[in-house]
Structures are given as C-alpha cells and as structure tokens.
N, C-alpha and C positions, 0 to 999 in steps of 0.2 A: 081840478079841484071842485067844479061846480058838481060835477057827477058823482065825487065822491060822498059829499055832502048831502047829494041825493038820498046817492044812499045809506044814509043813515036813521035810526028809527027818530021817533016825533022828540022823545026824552034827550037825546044825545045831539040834536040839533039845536033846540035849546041854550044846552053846556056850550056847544061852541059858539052862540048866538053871543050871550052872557059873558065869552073870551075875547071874544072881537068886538067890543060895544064901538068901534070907530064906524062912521056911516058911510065911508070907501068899504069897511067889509062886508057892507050888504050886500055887494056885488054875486056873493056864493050862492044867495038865496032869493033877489028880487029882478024883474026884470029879465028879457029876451037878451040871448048870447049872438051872436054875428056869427055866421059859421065862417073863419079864417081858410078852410082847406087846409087846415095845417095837420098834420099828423094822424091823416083820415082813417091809416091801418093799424093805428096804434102802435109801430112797432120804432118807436123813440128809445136811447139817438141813433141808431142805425136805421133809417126809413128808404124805404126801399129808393126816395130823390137822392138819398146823403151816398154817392158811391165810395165808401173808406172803405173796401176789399182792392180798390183797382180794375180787379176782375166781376165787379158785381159782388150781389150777397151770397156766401155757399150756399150749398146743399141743406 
C-alpha cells in the first residue's frame, strides 16, 4: 500500500490524505517500514516459499 501511495502524484495524495484523516493511517505516508522479508518477489499468493503446485511453480 505504502508503495502505491508513493506512487501517486502530490494532488492525489492529498485526496487520499483528506480520506484517511484517522492518525493509524499515516502509516502510508510518514515514518520508516521494517523490511518483514515478506513477499520479496512480489509474486503473491503463489510465492515461490508457498508450494500449492506440490510439484513446485510451473513453467
């Protein structure tokens, strides 16, 4: 979420600043993220840890 919010231009940040006035959702905008290792290849929910083939991921 934080990355998408990134990317967004200065106007549209704003808008969603202005959506979220609760101060839990600054979260998207202020402050350092902890890197979790979580989903480092982006390829969510089949990640290459998650083996739901049995056989691995295909081709």
């Amino acid at each position: 979420m934080r990355a998408g919010f990134a990317a967004l231009d200065a106007q549209a940040q704003e808008r969603v600043r202005a959506l979220l006035p609760h101060h839990d959702a600054a979260i998207l905008w202020e402050g350092e993220v902890a890197a979790s290792g979580f989903n480092e290849d982006n390829h969510l929910p089949f990640g290459k840890a998650i083996n739901v083939y049995g056989q691995g991921i295909p081709p």
